[in-house]
C-alpha positions in Angstrom: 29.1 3.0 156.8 29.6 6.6 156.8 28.0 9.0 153.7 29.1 12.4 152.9 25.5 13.3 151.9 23.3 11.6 153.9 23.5 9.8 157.7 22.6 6.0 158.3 20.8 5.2 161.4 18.8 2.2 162.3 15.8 1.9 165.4 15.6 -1.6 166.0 14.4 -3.1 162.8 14.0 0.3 161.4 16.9 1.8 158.6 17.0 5.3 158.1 18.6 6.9 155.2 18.3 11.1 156.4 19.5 13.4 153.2 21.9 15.7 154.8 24.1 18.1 152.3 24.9 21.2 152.2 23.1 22.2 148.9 19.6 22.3 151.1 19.3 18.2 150.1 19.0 19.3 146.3 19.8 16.1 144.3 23.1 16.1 142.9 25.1 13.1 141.2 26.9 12.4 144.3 24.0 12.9 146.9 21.8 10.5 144.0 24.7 7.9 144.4 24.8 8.0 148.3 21.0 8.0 149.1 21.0 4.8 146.5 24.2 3.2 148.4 23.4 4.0 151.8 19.6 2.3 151.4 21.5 -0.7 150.0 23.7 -1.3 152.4 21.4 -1.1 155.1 19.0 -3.5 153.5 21.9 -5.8 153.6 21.8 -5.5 157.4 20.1 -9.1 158.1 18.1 -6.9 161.1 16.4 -4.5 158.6 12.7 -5.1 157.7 11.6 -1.6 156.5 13.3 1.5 155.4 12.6 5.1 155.5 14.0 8.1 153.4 13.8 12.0 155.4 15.0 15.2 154.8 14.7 17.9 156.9 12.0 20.6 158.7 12.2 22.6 155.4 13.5 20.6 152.8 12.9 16.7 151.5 14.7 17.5 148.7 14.3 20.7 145.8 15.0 18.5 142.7 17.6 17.9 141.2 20.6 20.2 140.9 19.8 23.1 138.2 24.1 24.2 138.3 24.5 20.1 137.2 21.4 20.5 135.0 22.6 23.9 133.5 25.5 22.0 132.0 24.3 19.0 130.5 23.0 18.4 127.2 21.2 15.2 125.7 24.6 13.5 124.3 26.7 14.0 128.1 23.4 12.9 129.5 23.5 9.8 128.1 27.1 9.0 128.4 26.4 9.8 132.4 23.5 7.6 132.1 21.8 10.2 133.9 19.2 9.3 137.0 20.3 5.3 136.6 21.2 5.4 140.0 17.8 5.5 141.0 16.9 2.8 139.5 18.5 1.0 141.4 15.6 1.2 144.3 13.5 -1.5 142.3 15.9 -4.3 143.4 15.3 -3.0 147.0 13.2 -6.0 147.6 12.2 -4.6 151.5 9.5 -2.0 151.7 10.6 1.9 151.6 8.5 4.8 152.7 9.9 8.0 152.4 9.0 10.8 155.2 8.2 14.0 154.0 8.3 17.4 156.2 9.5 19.9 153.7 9.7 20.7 149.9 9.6 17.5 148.0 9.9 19.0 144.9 10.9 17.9 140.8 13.4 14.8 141.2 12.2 15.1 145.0 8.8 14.2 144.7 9.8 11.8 142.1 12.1 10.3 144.9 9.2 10.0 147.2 7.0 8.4 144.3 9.8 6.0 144.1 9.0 4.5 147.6 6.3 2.4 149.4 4.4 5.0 150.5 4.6 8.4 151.8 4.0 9.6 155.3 3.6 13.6 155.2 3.5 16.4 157.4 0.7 18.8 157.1 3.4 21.9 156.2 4.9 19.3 153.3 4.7 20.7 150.0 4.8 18.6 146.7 5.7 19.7 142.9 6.8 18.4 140.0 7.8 22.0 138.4 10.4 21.4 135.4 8.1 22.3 132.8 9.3 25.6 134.1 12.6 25.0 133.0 11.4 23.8 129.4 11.8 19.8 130.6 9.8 17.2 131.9 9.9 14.8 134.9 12.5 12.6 134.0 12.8 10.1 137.0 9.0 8.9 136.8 6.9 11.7 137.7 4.9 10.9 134.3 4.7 7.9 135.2 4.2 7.0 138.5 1.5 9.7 138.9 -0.3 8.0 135.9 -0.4 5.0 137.9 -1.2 6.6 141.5 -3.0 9.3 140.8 -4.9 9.1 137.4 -4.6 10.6 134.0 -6.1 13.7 134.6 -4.7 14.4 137.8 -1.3 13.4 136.7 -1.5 15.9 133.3 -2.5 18.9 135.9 0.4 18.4 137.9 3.1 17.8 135.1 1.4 20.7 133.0 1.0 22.8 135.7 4.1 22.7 137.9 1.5 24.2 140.8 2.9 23.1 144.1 0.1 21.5 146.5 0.2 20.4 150.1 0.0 17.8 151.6 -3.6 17.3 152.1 -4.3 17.8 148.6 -1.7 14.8 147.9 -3.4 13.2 150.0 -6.8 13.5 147.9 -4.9 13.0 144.9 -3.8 9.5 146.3 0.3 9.4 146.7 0.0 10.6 149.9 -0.5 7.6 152.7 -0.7 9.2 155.9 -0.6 12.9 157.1 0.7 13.4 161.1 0.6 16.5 162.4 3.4 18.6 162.9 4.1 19.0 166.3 6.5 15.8 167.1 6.2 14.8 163.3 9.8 13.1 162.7 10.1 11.0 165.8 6.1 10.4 165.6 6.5 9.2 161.9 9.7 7.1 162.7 7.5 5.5 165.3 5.0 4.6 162.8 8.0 3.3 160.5 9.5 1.3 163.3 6.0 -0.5 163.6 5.7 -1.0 160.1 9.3 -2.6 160.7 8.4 -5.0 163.7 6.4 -7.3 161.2 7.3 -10.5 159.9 9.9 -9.7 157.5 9.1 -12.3 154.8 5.5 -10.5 154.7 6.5 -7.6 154.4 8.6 -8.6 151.3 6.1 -10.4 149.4 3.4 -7.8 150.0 5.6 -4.9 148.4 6.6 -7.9 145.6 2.7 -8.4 144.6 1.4 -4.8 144.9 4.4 -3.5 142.8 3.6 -6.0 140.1 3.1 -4.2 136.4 5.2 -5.5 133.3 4.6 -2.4 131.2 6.0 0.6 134.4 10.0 -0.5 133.0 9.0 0.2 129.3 7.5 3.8 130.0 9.5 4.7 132.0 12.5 4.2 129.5 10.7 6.5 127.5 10.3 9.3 129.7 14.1 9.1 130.7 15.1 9.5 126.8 12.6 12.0 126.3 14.1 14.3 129.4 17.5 13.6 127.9 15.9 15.1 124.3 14.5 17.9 125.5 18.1 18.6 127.5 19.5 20.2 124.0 16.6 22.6 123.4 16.4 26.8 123.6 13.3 26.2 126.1 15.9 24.2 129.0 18.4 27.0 128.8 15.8 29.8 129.2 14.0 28.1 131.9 17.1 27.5 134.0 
């Protein structure tokens, strides 16, 4: 099935959703819908054990789109049910890893949170900046660094906005597996594709138990009407 903003590939049991628009893979509505549609279709491929979400050399993905952002406000973010798309990736029921050689930055990083794991390049660069912009993660950063990377670490990074590498991600604990640079996409799709010759059904079940964690859904509710809140304040319009 063909994408405007991102290109489907499979290697062997392998499914590759690579973000490919024109806006240096920043995460507008319509590249949000077809990273979301294109990792559901090819989990509906019957030969697809694993799947993997790139980017590029430079960019994973900068965030969200700050023209889109400029223009929305709490009520129209609502109505849009903004970021909903994403949640779609919990019902992905095969295991997801996204590969990161580039900024992964704001919504990016929270994309990359979304996954398995994360397989990283030592030049990758991680950030969860939108307190710059008077807002808040609002797809999960909150909450998914709680979970992976602790309290304190998780309250630096938010309240900060200071972007780290890759090694330090590592340390922090979100980070699975650096591979260095030279060779680094077809060397981490060879590691994917591994990950991908295993026994499906094991696979599944593993990510199914390890995801586990009745309260995640609640919070993370919260954070998404708390982004949409602070969408109508002076702060948002000065940051942007």
């Amino acid at each position: 099935m063909q994408f405007k903003n991102v290109e489907t590939l499979k290697e062997k049991n392998l499914g590759i959703c690579e973000i490919k628009n024109k806006k240096k893979n920043s995460l507008d509505f319509d590249t949000i819908n077809d990273i979301v549609n294109s990792l559901m279709f090819l989990e509906s491929d019957s030969e697809v054990n694993f799947l993997a979400i790139i980017g590029n050399e430079k960019f994973f993905s900068p965030g969200a789109d700050i023209n889109q952002l400029k223009d929305l406000n709490k009520k129209k973010a609502e109505d849009q049910k903004l970021f909903n798309s994403f949640d779609k990736l919990d019902n992905i029921k095969i295991p997801l890893c996204a590969i990161v050689e580039g900024y992964a930055l704001g919504g990016g990083m929270e994309l990359a949170l979304m996954c398995d794991f994360i397989i990283a390049s030592p030049s990758a660069k991680f950030s969860q900046p939108e307190i710059n912009l008077g807002l808040i993660p609002g797809i999960g950063g909150t909450q998914r660094l709680k979970k992976y990377v602790g309290k304190y670490n998780a309250n630096f990074l938010c309240m900060s906005g200071e972007m780290i590498s890759a090694q330090e991600g590592k340390d922090f604990g979100f980070v699975s597996k650096i591979i260095e640079k030279n060779n680094f996409k077809s060397s981490a799709i060879k590691l994917a594709t591994e990950i991908a010759s295993k026994p499906k059904e094991s696979l599944i079940e593993i990510k199914r138990l390890i995801k586990l964690d009745n309260n995640l859904k609640d919070d993370l509710l919260d954070e998404r009407s708390t982004f949409y809140n602070l969408l109508d304040k002076e702060n948002k319009n000065i940051g942007i």
